[in-house]
C-alpha positions as CSV (number, residue, x, y, z in Angstrom):
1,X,-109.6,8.3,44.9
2,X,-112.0,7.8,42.3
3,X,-109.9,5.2,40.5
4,X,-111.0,2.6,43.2
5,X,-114.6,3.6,42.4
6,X,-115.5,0.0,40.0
7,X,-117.9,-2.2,41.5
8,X,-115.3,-5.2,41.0
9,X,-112.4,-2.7,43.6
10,X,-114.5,-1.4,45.7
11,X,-117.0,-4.2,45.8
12,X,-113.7,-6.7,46.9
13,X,-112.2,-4.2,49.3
14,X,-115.9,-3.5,50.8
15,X,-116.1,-7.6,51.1
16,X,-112.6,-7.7,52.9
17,X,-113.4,-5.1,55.3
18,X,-116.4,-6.9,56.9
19,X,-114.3,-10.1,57.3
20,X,-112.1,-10.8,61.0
21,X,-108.6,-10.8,60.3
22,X,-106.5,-13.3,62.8
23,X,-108.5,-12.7,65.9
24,X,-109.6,-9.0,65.5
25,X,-113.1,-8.8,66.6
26,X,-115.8,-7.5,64.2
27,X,-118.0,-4.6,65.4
28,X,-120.3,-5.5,62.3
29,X,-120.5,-2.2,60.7
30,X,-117.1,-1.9,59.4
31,X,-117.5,-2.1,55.5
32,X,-120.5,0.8,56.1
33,X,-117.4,3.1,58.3
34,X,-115.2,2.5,55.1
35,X,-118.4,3.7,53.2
36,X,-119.2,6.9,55.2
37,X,-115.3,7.8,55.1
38,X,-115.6,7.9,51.2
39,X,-118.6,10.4,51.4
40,X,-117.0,12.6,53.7
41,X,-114.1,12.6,51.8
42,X,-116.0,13.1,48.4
43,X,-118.5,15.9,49.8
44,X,-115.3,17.6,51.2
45,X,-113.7,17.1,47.4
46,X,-116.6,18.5,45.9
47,X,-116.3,21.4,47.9
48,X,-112.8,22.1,47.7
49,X,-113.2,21.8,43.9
50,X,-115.9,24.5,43.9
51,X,-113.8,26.9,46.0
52,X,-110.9,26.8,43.1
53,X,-110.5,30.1,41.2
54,X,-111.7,29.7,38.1
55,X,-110.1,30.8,34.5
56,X,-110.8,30.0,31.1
57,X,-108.5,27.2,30.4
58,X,-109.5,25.5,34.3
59,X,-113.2,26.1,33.6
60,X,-113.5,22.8,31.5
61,X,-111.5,20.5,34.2
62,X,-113.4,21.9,37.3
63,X,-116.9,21.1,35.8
64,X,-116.0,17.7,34.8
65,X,-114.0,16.9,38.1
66,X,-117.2,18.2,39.8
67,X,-119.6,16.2,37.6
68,X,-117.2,13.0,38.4
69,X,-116.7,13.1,42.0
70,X,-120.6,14.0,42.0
71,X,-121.6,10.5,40.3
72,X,-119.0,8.8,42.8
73,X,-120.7,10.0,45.5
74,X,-124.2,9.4,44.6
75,X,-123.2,5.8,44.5
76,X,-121.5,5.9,47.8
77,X,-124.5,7.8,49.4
78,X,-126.6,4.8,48.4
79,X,-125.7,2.0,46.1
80,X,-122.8,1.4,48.2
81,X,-123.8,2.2,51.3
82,X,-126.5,-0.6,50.4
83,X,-123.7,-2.8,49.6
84,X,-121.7,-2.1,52.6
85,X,-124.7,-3.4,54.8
86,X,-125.0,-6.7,53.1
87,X,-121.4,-6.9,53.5
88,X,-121.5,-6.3,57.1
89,X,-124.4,-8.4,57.6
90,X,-122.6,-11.4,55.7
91,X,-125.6,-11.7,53.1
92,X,-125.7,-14.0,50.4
93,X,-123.5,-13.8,47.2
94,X,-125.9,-13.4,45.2
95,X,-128.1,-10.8,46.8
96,X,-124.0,-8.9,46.7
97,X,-123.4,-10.0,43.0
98,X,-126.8,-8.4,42.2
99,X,-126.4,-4.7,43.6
100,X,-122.9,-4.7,42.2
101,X,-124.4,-5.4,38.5
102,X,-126.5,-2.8,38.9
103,X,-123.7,-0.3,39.9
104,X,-121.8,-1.4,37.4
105,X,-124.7,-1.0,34.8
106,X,-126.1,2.4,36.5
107,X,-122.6,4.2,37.1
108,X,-120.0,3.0,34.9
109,X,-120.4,4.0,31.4
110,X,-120.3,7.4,32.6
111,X,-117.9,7.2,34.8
112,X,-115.8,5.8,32.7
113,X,-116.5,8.8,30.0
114,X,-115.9,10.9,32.9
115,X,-112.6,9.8,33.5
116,X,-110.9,9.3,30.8
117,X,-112.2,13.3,29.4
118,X,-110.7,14.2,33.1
119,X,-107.6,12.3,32.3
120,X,-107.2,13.4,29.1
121,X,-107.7,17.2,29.7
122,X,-105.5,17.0,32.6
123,X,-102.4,15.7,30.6
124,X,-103.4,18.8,28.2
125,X,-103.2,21.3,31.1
126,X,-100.5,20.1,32.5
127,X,-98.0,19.7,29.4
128,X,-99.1,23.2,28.0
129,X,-98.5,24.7,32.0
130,X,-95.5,22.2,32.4
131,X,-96.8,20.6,35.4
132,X,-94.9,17.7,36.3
133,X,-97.6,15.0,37.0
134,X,-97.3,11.5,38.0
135,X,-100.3,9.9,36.5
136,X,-99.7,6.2,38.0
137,X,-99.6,3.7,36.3
């Protein structure tokens, strides 16, 4: 879920979204529905995540997979959202390239720090638990 969070994924599949496909007809809000289904899906995350028992060794991996799907979301709630809009209402590139700098400059580096710690500690718990994992890639 969050590994489609980048400005240059999200941003293109946001762009795609608010484009007709052979024939289909546009309602015109589409790229802000694929917006709000993120949110929900985050806040609902982010509450699941705070319901888990908590130990010693989990502690670590809770707070930073709440701290990471909490900075996703804030950029949903508005940056993207904001995006989705001017996606919807066909504005111009560069008004779109603009907001996506700035997501990319507001969100990223710590995202990207969030991440890769998650990632990281995940392996950890999972190799010393022997949790089989499929990590992608």
């Amino acid at each position: 879920m969050v590994n489609q969070f980048p400005p240059e994924i999200f941003g293109e599949y946001l762009e795609k979204s608010s484009v007709a496909h052979q024939g289909a007809t546009l309602k015109g809000d589409e790229a802000q529905e694929v917006v709000n289904a993120k949110i929900q899906w985050m806040e609902k995350l982010i509450a699941d995540i705070k319901e888990l028992s908590t130990t010693e060794k989990t502690k670590e991996i809770k707070d930073i997979s709440i701290q990471l799907y909490g900075l996703c979301l804030s950029a949903y709630q508005n940056e993207y959202s904001a995006y989705a809009r001017l996606c919807d209402t066909h504005a111009p590139k560069e008004e779109k390239i603009a907001l996506l700098k700035s997501i990319e400059e507001k969100y990223i580096p710590e995202y990207e720090e969030l991440y890769g710690e998650l990632i990281m500690k995940g392996k950890a718990f999972a190799e010393e638990n022997n949790l089989n994992v499929n990590w992608g890639k």
